[in-house]
C-alpha positions in Angstrom: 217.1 -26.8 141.7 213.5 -27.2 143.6 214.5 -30.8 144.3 217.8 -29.7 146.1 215.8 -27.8 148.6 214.8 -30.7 150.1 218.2 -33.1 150.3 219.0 -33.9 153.8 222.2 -32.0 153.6 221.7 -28.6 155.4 224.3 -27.3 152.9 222.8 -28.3 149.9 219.5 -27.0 151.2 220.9 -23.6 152.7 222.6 -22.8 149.6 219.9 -24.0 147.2 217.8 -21.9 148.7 219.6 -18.8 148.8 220.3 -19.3 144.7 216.7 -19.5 143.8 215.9 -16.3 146.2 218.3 -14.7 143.8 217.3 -16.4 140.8 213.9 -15.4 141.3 214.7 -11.6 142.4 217.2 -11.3 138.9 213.8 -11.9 137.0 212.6 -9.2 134.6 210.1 -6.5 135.4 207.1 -7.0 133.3 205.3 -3.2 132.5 203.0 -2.9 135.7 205.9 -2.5 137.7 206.0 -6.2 139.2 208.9 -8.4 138.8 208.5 -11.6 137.5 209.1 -13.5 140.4 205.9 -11.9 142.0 207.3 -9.4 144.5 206.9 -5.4 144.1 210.2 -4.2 142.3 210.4 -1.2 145.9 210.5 -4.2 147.9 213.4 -4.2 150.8 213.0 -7.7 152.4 216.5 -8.8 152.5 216.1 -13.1 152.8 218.5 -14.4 155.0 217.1 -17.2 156.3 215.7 -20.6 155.1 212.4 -20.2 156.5 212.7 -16.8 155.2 213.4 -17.7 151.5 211.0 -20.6 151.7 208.4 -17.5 153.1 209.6 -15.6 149.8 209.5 -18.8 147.6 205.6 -19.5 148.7 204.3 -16.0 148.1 206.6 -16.4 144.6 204.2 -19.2 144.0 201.3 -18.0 145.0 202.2 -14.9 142.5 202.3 -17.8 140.1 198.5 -19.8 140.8 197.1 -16.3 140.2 199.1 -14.9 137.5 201.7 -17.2 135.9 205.1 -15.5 134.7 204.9 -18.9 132.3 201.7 -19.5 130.5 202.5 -23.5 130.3 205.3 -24.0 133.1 204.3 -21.7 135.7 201.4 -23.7 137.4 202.6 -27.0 137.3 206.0 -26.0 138.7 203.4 -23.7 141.5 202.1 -27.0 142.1 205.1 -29.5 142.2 206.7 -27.0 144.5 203.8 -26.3 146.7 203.5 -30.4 147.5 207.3 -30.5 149.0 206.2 -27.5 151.1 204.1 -29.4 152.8 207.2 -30.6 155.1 208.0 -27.4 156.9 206.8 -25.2 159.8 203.4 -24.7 160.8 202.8 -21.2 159.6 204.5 -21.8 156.5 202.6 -25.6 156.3 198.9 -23.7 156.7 199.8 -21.5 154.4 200.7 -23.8 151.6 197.9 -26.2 152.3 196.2 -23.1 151.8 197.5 -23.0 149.0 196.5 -26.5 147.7 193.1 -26.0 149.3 192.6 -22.4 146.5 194.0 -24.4 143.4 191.1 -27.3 144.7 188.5 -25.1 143.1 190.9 -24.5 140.0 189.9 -27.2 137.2 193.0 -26.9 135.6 195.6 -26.8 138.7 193.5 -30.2 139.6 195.2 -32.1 136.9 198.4 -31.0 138.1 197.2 -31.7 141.4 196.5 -35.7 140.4 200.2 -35.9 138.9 202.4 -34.3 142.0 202.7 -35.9 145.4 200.3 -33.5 146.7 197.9 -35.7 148.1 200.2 -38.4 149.4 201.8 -35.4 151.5 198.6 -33.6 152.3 197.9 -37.2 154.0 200.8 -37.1 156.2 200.1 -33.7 157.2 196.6 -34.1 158.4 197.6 -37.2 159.8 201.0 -35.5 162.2 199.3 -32.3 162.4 197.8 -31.1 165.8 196.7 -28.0 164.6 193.3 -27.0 164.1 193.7 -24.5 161.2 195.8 -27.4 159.1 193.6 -30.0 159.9 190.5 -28.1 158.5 191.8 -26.7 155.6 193.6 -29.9 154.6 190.5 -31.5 155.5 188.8 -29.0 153.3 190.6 -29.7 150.4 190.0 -33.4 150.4 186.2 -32.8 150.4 186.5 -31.0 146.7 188.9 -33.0 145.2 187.1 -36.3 146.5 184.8 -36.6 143.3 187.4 -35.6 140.5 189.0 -38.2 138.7 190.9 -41.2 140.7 190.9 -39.0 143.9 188.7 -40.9 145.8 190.5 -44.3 145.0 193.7 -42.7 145.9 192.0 -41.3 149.2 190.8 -45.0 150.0 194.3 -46.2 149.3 196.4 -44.0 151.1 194.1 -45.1 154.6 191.9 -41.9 154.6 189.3 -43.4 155.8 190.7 -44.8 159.2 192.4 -41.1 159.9 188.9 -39.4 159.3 187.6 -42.0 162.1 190.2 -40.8 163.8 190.0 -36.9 163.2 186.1 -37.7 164.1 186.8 -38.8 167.7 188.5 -35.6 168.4 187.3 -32.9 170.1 187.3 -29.6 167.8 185.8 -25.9 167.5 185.2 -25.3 163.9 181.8 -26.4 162.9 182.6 -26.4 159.3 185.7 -28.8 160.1 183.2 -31.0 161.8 180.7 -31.1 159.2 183.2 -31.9 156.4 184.8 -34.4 158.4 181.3 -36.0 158.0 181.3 -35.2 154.3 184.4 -36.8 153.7 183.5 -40.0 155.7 180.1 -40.4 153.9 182.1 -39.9 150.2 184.9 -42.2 150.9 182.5 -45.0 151.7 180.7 -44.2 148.6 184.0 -44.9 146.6 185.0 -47.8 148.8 181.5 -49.9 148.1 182.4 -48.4 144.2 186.1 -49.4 144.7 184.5 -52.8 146.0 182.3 -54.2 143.2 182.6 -57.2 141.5 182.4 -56.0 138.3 185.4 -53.6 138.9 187.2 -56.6 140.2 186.5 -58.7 137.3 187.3 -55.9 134.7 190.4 -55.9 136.3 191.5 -59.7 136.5 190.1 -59.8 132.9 192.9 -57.2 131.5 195.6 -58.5 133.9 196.1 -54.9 135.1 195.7 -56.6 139.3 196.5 -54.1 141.4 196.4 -53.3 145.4 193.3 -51.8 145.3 190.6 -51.8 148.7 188.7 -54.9 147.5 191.5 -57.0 147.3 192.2 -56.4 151.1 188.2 -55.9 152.1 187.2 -59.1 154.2 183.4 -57.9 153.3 183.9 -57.8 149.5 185.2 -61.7 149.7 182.6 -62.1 151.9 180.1 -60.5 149.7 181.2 -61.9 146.1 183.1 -65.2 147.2 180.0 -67.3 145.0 180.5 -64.9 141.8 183.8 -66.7 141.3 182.1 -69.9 140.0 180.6 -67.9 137.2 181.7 -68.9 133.8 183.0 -72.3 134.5 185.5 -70.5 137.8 186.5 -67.8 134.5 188.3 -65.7 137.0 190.2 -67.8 138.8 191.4 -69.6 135.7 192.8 -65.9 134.7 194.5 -65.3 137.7 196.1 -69.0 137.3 197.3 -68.1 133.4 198.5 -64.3 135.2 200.8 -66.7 137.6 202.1 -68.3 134.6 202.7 -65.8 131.6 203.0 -62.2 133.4 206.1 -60.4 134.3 204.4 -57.7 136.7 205.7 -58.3 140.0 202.7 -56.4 141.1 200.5 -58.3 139.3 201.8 -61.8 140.6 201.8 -60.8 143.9 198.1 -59.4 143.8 197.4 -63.0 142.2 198.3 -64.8 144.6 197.4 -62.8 147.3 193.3 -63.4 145.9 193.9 -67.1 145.2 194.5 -67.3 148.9 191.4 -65.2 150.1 189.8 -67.3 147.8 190.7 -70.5 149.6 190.2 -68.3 152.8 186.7 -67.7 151.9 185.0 -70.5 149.8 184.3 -73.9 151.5 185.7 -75.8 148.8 188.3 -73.1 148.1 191.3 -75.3 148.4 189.8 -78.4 146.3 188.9 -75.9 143.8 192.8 -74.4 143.4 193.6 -77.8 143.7 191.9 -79.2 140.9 192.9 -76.1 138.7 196.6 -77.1 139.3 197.3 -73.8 140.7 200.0 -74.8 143.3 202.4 -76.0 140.5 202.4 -72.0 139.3 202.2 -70.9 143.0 205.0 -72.9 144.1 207.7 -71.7 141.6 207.3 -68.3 142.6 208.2 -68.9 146.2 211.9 -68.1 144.5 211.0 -65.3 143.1 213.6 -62.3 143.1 210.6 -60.0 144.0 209.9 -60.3 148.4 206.3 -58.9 148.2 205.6 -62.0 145.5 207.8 -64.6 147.6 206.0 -63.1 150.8 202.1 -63.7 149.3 203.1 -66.9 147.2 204.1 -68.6 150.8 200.9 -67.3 152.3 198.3 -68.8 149.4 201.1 -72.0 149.7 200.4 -72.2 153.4 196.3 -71.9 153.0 196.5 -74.4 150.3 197.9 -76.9 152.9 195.6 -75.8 155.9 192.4 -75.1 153.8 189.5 -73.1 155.3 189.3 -74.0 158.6 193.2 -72.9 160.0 193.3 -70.6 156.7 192.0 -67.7 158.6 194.6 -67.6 161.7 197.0 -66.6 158.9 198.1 -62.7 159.3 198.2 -61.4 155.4 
């Protein structure tokens, strides 16, 4: 039923909503004279509207972070639900990134937190978002979940980084917003040079888990490690040769090729080297491939191949 709140058909959302106000008003009272759904059992509100139901949903929720009707469902659904609020006006907006911002400081909501589409959302928001108030506390909430678990990596790859520049450049009157704007900035750089390493990068040719993470697409990490690649008789690039050849990951193949032609981007003898290793035979067949993003980057390490180095680099990616 949450999901049908958000459909694009106004009916489907109108009436959806109106079926969990009452869903959630049928609720039994529990002894201190609260119904489960959170609201006083005198209350006269009459919902009528969307925005009011989604008002009376939110507080429901809130109800839930601080005192779940559920002990196992109720924050997780608190959570879920508050990330697909983050789409609607902007009273009701702050007040659910409000939301997201409290349950930041709650170890066991930041689990759920990790799982939902919270962050992708909270992204967008502070991203469209003019206002002040949703900026900072969105803004807040990044700055405390930026050191738990794969936050940071997921910051760096949703483009955090270039919106903070952004937010940076603008002119606002909240010191503390300010200040953990330049908090932020200083932590996602920390996970980009970690993000960045060639260790990490090797780990994670070695177990053929290649994924679209910041080095791949960092000029300065190429830059950086482009020499390392000879290690171990060209070890890595060998790997990503046999990934072209024996994985099924679309994801993966695409990644693959997408380094083999930074590689030949990047290293003098780049395109001898791929050469030589009898890459293009792999790279060629998957120019067919029924996946586009693995047609799109075999053509591109194809077309580096042919131009080596020197035109290599006038290729978009």
């Amino acid at each position: 039923m949450f999901r049908l709140l958000w459909r694009g058909n106004w009916f489907i959302q109108e009436k959806s909503c109106k079926i969990l106000a009452l869903m959630v008003s049928a609720r039994p009272k529990n002894e201190d004279g609260i119904v489960a759904n959170g609201e006083a059992s005198n209350s006269k509100k009459q919902i009528t509207t969307v925005d009011d139901v989604l008002k009376g949903l939110v507080e429901w929720l809130c109800t839930q972070l601080e005192k779940p009707s559920h002990p196992s469902c109720g924050l997780p659904v608190a959570v879920n639900c508050l990330a697909t609020c983050c789409q609607q006006s902007i009273q009701l907006l702050y007040e659910t990134c409000l939301c997201v911002w409290l349950l930041s400081y709650h170890e066991p909501a930041i689990e759920y937190l990790a799982t939902s589409r919270s962050l992708p959302r909270l992204v967008d928001v502070v991203k469209n978002s003019t206002k002040e108030k949703v900026v900072r506390v969105v803004v807040l909430t990044f700055r405390n979940l930026l050191s738990k678990g794969s936050f940071g990596a997921q910051m760096v790859d949703l483009g955090l980084p270039q919106i903070v520049e952004s937010l940076k450049a603008q002119a606002w009157s909240v010191e503390d917003l300010l200040e953990a704007l330049g908090q932020l900035e200083e932590g996602l750089k920390d996970n980009i040079k970690k993000l960045s390493s060639f260790d990490k990068y090797k780990q994670e040719v070695l177990l053929g888990h290649l994924d679209w993470s910041p080095m791949h697409k960092d000029p300065l990490f190429w830059r950086d490690n482009i020499t390392s690649f000879g290690e171990n008789g060209l070890q890595i690039l060998r790997v990503l040769i046999t990934i072209l050849d024996t994985s099924n990951d679309p994801r993966a193949l695409a990644v693959a090729c997408f380094d083999l032609s930074q590689f030949i981007q990047h290293h003098p003898a780049g395109r001898i080297i791929v050469t030589d290793l009898k890459a293009k035979e792999q790279v060629m067949k998957l120019m067919n491939h029924e996946n586009a993003v693995v047609t799109k980057n075999a053509l591109l390490c194809i077309q580096r191949l042919f131009l080596g180095a020197k035109y290599a680099s006038f290729l978009p990616a």
